[in-house]
C-alpha positions as CSV (number, residue, x, y, z in Angstrom):
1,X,28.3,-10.5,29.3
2,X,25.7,-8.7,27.4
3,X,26.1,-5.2,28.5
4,X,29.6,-6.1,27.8
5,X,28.9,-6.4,23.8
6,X,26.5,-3.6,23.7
7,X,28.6,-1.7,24.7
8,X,32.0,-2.6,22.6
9,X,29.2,-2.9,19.6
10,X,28.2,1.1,20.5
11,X,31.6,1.8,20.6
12,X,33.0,0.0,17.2
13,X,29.8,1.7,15.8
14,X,30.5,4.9,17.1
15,X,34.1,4.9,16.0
16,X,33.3,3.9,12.3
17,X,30.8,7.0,12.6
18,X,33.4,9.2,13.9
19,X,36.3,8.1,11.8
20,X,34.9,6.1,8.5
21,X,32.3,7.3,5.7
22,X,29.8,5.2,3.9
23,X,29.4,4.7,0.0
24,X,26.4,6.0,-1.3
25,X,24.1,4.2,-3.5
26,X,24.0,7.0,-5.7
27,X,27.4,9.1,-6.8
28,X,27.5,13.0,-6.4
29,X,23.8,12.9,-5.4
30,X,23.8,16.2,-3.3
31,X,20.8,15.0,-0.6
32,X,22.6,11.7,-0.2
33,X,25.8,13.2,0.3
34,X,24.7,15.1,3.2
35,X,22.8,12.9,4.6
36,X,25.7,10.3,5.1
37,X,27.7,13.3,6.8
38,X,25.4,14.2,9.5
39,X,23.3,11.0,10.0
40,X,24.8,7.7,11.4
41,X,25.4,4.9,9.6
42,X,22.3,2.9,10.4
43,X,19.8,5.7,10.0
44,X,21.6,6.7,6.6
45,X,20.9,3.3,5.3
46,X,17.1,4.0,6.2
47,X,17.2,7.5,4.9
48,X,18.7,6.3,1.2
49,X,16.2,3.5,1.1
50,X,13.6,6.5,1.4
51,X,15.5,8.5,-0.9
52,X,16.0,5.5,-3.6
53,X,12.0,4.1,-2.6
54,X,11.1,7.9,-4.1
55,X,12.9,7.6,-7.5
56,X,9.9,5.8,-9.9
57,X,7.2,7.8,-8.1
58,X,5.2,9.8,-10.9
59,X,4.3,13.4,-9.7
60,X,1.9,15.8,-10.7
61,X,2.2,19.9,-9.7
62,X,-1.3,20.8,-9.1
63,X,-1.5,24.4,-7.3
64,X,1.1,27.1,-6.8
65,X,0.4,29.9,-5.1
66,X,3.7,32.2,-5.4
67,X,6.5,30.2,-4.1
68,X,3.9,27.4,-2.3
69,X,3.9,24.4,-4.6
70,X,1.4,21.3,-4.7
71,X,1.7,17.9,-5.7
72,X,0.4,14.9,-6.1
73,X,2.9,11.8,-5.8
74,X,1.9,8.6,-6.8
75,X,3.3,4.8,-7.6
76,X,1.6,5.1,-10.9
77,X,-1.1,6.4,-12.8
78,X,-3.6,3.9,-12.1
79,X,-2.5,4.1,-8.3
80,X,-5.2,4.8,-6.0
81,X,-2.9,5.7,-3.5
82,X,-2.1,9.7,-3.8
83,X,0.1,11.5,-1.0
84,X,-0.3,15.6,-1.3
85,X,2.9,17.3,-0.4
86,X,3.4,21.2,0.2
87,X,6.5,22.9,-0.6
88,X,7.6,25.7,0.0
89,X,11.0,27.0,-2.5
90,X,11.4,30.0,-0.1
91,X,11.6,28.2,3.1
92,X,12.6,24.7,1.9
93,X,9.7,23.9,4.0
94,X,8.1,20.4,2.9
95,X,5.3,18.4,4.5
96,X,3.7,15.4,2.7
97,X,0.1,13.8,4.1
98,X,2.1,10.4,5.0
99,X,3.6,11.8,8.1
100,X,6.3,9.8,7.9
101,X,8.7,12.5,9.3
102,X,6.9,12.9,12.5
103,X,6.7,9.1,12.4
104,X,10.4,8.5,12.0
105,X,12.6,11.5,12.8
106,X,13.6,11.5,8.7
107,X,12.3,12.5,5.8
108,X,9.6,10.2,3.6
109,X,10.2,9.1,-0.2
110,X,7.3,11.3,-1.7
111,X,8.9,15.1,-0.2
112,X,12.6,13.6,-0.7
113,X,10.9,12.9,-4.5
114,X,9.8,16.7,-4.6
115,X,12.9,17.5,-3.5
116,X,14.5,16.0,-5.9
117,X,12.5,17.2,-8.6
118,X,13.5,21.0,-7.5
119,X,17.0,20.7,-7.0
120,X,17.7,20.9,-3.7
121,X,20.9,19.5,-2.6
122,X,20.5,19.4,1.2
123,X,18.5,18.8,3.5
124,X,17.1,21.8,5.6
125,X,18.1,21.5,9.4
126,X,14.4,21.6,10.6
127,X,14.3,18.3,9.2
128,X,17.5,16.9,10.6
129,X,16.5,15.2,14.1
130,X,19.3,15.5,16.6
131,X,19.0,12.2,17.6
132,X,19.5,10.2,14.7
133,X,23.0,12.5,13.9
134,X,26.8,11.7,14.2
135,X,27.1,14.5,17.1
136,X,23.7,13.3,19.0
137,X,26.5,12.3,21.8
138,X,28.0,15.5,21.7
139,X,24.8,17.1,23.0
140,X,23.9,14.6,25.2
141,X,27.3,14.7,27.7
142,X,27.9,18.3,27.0
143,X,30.4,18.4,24.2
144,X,32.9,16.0,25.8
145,X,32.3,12.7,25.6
146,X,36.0,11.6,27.2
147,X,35.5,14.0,30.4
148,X,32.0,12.8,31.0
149,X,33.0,9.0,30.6
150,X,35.8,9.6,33.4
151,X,33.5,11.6,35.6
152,X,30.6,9.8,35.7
153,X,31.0,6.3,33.8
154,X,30.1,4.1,36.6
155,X,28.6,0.8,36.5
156,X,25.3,1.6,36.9
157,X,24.6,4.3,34.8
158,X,26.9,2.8,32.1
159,X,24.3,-0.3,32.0
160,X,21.2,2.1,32.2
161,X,22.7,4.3,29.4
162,X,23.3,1.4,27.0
163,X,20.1,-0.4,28.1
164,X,18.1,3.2,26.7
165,X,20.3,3.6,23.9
166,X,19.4,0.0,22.9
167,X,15.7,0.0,23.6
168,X,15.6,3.4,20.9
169,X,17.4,1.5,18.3
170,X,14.8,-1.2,18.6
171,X,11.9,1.1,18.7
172,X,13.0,2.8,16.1
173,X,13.5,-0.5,14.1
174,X,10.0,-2.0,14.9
175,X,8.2,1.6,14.0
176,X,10.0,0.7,10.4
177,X,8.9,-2.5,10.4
178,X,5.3,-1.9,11.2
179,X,5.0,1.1,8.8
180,X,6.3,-1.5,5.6
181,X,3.7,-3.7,6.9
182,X,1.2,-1.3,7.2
183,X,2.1,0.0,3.4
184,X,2.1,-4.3,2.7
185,X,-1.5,-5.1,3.9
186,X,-3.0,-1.8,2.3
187,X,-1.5,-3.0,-0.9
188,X,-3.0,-6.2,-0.5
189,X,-6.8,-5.4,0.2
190,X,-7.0,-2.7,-2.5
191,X,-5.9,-5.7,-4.7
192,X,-8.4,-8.3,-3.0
193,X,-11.1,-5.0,-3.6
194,X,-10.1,-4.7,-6.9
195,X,-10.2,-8.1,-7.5
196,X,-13.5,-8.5,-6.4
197,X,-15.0,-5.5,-8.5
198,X,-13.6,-7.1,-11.5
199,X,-15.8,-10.1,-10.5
200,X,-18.8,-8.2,-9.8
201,X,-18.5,-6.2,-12.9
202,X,-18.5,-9.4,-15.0
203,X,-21.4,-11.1,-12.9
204,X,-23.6,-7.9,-13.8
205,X,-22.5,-8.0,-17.4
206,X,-23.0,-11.2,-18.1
207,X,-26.4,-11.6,-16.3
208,X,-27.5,-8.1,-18.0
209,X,-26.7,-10.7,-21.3
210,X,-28.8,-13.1,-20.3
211,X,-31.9,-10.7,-19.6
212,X,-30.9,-9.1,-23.1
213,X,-31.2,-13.0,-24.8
214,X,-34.4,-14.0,-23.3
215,X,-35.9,-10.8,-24.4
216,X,-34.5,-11.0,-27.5
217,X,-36.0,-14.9,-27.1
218,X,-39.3,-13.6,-26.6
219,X,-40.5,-12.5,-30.2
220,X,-39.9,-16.0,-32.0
221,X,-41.0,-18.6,-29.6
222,X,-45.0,-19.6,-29.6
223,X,-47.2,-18.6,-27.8
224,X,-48.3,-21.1,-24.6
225,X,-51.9,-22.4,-25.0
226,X,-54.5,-23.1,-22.1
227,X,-55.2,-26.7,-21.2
228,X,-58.1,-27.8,-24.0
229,X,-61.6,-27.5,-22.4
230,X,-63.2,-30.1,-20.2
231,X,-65.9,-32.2,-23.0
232,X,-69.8,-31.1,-22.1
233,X,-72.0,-33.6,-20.2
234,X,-73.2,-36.3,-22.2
235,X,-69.6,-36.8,-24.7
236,X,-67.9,-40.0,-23.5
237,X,-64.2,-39.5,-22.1
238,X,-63.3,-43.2,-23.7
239,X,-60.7,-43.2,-25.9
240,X,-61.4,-42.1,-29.6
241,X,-61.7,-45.2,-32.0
242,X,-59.1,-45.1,-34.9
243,X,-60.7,-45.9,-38.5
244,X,-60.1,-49.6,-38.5
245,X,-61.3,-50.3,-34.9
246,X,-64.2,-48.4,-36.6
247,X,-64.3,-51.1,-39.7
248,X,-63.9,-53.9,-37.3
249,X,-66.6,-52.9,-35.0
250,X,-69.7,-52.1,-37.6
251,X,-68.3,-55.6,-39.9
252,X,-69.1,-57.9,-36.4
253,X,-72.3,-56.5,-36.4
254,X,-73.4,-57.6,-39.9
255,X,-72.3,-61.0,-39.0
256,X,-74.1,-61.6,-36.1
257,X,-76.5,-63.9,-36.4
């Protein structure tokens, strides 16, 4: 049944956690080397996708005040997209404006960049979460996982336990999912806004042409006259005679009789 695969699933899972290690993407990388020790497999696979997301980001130092740092971390230098992190080389204390670690339980791309940068090789245990580590069991039953099973590992509870166990993984997976999506739609309308200025700025530039030709226009075309003057009482309005009409006209009256 199904609580029957979760739970050989947990267990396979928590075996290969106990018992196996996982290749990082990156070879004698200090942070990513500790992280696949105390982390379990799945959240080490989100924390080096963090950790890998961080490496083309551009930073900038832009205040230090003894051993408090700040940067700027961005995609790029046309990014309009700028997270501030504080760090502290004292305390190993880190904090970036994304909030991804309060978000998550694990560190975000832009502090592991910083990080990075200052040649830290661990990661300080304030920012370990219990939860998401190899020994989160440990401290949940006590320290003894086998005497708790045989205790209290009754039918019920073992279907309650797996069912919350279960319903954190997938919280914890939709959080991740909605945060890239969040980051995908922001990306997007800056692009449609930018888009759009580009537009407007070439509507403006080409209609500030246009006033700029017909002023230009102005100085070489004639001037528009009034409508000629209505013809003084008395003047006929018939049509003027050309000078043969005239010919014809004053010859037929010398030849009539």
């Amino acid at each position: 049944n199904l609580v029957a695969r979760w739970r050989s699933s947990e267990a396979e899972k928590d075996f290969q956690c106990r018992n196996g290690s996982i290749t990082c993407a990156i070879k004698n990388c200090g942070i990513l080397s500790h992280a696949s020790k105390v982390y379990t497999h799945e959240t080490y696979k989100c924390f080096e996708k963090e950790f890998l997301d961080g490496v083309p980001l551009i930073w900038r130092e832009v205040a230090q005040n003894g051993t408090n740092y700040t940067f700027e971390v961005m995609m790029d230098e046309k990014s309009s997209r700028v997270r501030i992190v504080h760090f502290n080389t004292a305390t190993i204390e880190i904090h970036c404006t994304c909030k991804k670690f309060a978000f998550c339980g694990y560190l975000c791309s832009h502090a592991l960049r910083i990080l990075s940068v200052k040649n830290v090789k661990k990661i300080s245990n304030r920012y370990i979460s219990r939860r998401w580590t190899k020994d989160a069991k440990k401290d949940m039953y006590g320290g003894n996982v086998v005497k708790f099973s045989q205790q209290y590992n009754t039918e019920v509870e073992v279907v309650f336990r797996n069912r919350d166990m279960e319903v954190e993984k997938e919280l914890r997976k939709l959080c991740v999912s909605k945060n890239n999506e969040l980051k995908e739609n922001e990306t997007n309308a800056r692009a449609v806004i930018r888009s759009k200025n580009v537009k407007m700025s070439i509507i403006e530039e080409l209609s500030s042409n246009d006033d700029h030709v017909v002023k230009a226009g102005d100085s070489k075309t004639s001037p528009i006259l009034g409508p000629p003057c209505a013809k003084p009482k008395g003047v006929s309005n018939s049509r003027l005679k050309g000078h043969i009409e005239k010919r014809k006209s004053k010859a037929s009256q010398f030849h009539k009789p």
